[in-house]
DORO-171325 format. One record per residue (C-alpha): residue number from 1; residue in one letter; x negated, z, y. Coordinates in Angstrom, 3 decimals. Layout:
<atoms>
<atom k="NUM" r="A" east="X" up="Z" north="Y"/>
...
</atoms>
This chain:
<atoms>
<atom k="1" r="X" east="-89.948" up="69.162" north="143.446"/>
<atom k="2" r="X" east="-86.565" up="68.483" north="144.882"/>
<atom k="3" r="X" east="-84.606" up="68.847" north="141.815"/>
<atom k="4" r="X" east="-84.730" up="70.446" north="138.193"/>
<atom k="5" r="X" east="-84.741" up="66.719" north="136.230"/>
<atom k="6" r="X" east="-88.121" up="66.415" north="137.709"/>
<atom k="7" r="X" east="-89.086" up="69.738" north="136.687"/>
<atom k="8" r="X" east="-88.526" up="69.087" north="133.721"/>
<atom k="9" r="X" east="-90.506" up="65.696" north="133.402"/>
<atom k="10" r="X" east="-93.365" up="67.412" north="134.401"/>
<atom k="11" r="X" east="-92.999" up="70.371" north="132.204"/>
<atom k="12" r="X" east="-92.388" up="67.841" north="129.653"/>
<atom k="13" r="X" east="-94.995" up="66.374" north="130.614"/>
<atom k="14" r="X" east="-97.472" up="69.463" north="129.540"/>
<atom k="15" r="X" east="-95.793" up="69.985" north="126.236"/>
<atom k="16" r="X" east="-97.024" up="65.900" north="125.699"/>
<atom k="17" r="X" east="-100.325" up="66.552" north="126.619"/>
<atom k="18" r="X" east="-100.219" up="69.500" north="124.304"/>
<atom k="19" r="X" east="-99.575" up="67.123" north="121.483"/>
<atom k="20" r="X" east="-95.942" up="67.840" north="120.677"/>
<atom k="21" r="X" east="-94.059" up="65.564" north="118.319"/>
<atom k="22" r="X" east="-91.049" up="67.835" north="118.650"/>
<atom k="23" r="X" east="-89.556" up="68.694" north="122.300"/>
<atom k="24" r="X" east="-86.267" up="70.509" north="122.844"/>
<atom k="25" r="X" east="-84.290" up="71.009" north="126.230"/>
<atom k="26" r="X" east="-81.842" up="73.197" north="126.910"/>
<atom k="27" r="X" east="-79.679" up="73.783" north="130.063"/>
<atom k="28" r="X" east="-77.032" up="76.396" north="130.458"/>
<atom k="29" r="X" east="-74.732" up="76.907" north="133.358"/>
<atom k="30" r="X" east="-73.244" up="79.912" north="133.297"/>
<atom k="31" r="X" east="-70.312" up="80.349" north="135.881"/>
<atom k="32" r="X" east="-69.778" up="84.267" north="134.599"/>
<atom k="33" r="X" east="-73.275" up="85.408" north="134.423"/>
<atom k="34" r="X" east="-73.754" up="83.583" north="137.646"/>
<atom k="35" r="X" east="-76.695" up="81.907" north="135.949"/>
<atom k="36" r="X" east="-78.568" up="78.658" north="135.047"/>
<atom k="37" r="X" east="-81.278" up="78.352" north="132.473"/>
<atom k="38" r="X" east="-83.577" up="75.891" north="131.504"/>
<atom k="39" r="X" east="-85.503" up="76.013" north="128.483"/>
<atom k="40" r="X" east="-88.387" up="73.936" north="127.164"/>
<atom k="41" r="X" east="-89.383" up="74.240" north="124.041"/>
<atom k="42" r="X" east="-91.818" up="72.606" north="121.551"/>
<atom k="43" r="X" east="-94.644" up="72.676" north="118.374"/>
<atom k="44" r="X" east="-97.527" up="71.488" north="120.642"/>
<atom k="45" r="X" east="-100.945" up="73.125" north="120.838"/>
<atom k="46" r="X" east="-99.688" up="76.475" north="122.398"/>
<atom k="47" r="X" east="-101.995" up="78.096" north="124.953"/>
<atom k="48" r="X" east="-104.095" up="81.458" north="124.264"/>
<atom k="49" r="X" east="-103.255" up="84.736" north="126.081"/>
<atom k="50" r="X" east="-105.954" up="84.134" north="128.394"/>
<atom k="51" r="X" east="-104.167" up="80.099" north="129.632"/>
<atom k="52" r="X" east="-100.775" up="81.416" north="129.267"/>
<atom k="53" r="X" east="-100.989" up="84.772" north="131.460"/>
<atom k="54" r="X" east="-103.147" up="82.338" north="134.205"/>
<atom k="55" r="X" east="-100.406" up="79.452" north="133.767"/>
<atom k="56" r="X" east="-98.451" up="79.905" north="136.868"/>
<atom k="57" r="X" east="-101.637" up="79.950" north="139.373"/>
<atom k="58" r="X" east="-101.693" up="77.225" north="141.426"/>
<atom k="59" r="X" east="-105.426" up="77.024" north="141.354"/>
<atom k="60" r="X" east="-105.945" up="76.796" north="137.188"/>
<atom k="61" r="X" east="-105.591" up="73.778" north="135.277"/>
<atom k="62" r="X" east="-106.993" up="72.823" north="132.027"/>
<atom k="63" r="X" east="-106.685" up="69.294" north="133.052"/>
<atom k="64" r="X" east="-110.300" up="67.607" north="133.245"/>
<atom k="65" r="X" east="-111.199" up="66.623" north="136.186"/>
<atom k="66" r="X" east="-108.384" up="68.642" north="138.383"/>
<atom k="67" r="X" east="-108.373" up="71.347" north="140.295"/>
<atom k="68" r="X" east="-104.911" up="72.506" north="140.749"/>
<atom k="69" r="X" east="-102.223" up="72.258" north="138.324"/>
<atom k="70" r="X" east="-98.836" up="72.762" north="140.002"/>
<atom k="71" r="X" east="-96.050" up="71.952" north="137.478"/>
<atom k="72" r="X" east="-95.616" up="75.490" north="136.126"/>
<atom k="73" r="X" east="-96.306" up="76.913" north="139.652"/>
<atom k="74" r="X" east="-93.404" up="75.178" north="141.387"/>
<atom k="75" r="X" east="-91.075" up="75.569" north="138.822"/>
<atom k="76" r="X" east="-91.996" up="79.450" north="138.595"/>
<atom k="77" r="X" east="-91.252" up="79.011" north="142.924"/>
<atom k="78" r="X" east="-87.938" up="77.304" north="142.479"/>
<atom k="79" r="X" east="-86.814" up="79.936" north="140.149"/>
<atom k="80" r="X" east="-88.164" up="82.447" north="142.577"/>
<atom k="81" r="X" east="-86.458" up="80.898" north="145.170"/>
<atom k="82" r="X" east="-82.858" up="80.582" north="143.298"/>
<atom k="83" r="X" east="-83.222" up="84.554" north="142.911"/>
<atom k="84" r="X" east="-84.604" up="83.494" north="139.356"/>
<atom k="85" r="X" east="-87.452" up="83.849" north="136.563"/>
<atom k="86" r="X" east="-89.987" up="82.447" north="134.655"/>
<atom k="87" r="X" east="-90.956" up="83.252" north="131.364"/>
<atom k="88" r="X" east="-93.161" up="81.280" north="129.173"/>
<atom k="89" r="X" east="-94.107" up="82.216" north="125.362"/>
<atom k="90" r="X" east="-96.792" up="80.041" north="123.781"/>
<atom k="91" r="X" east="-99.628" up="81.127" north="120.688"/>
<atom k="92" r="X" east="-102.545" up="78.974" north="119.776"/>
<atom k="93" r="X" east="-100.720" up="76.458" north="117.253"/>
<atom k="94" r="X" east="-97.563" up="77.532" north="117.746"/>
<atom k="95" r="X" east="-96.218" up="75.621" north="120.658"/>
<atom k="96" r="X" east="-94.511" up="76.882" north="123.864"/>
<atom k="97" r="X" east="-91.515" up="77.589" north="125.153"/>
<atom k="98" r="X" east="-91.105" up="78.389" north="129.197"/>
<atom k="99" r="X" east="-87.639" up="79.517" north="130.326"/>
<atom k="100" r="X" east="-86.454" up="79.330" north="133.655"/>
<atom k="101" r="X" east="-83.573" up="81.363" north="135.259"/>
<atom k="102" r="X" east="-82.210" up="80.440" north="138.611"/>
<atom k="103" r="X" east="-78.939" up="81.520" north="140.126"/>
<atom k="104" r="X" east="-75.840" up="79.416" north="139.916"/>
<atom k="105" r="X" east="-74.507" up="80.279" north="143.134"/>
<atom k="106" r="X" east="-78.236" up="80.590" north="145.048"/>
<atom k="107" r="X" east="-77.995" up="78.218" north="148.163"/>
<atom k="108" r="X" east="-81.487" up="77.359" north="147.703"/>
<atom k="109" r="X" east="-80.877" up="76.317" north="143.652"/>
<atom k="110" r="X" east="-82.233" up="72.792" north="143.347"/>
<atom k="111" r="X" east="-79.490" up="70.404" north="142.238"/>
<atom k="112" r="X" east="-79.858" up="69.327" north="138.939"/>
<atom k="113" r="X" east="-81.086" up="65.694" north="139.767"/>
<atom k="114" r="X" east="-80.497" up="62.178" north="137.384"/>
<atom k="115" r="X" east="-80.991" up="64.186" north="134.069"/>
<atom k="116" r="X" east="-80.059" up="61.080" north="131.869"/>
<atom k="117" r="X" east="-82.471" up="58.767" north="134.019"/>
<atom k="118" r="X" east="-85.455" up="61.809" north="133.088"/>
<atom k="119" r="X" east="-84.429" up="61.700" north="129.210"/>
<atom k="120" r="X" east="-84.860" up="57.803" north="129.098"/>
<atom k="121" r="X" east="-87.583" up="57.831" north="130.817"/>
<atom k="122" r="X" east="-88.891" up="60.071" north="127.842"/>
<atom k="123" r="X" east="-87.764" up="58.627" north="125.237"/>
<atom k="124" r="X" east="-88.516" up="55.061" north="126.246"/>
<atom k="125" r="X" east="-92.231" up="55.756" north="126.673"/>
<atom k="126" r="X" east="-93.077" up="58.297" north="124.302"/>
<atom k="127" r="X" east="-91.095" up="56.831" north="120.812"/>
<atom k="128" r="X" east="-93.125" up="58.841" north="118.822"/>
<atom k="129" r="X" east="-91.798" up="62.323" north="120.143"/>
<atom k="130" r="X" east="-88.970" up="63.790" north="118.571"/>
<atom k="131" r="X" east="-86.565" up="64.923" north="121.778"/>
<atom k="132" r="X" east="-83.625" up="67.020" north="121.765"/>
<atom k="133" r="X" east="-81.448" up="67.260" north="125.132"/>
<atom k="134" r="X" east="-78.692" up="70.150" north="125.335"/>
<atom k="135" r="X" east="-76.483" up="71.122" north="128.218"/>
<atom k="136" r="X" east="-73.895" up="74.058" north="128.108"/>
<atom k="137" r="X" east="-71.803" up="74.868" north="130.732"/>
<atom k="138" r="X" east="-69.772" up="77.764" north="129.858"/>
<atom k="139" r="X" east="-67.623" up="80.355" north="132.136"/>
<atom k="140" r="X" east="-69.005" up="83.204" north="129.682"/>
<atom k="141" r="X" east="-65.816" up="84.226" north="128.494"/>
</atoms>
């Protein structure tokens, strides 16, 4: 992926197919901490202990059909990349949330891409889903 709004379409993307009516985004630059974070959160399905811990493997999907799933993979890389995290928290019927850390300041950070071209895109073809964009930029102070 070549920057974080299509990241975040795709990890969007999952929380859809996980039949979320309610999907919250949250990015926060901060310049003290050195630190960007992206959060998705939302009230789909959630995944069990088992699909969560196995998430982030390029080879598992529950897609039908597919072999790979790389959405949570590559974001997981970018982080990695940036001199980030990844965390994700989901239960069974409790939705999901994955958090992503990168650093500000990393040279190999992806940019942060047309973020208000991604959120239309959302909201234009998926009416029915409650979204909620946030971005912070703070110096920490």
């Amino acid at each position: 992926m070549e920057d974080l709004s299509l990241h975040i379409l795709d990890i969007v993307e999952n929380s859809l197919r996980a039949n979320a009516k309610h999907i919250g985004i949250r990015l926060v630059q901060n310049k003290k901490k050195d630190e960007l974070t992206l959060e998705v959160e939302d009230d789909g399905d959630g995944m069990s202990e088992e699909t969560r811990r196995r998430s982030t493997h390029p080879f598992f999907t529950t897609k039908n059909g597919k072999k790979v799933g790389l959405g949570l993979p590559l974001l997981a890389q970018s982080a990695e990349e940036a001199g980030g995290t990844l965390e994700i928290e989901s239960a069974r019927g409790k939705g999901t949330t994955v958090v992503a850390v990168f650093r500000l300041s990393h040279i190999d950070r992806k940019p942060l891409g047309n973020l208000e071209e991604t959120m239309r895109c959302l909201k234009m073809t998926h009416p029915e889903v409650n979204f909620h964009f946030v971005f912070e930029s703070t110096d920490g102070g």
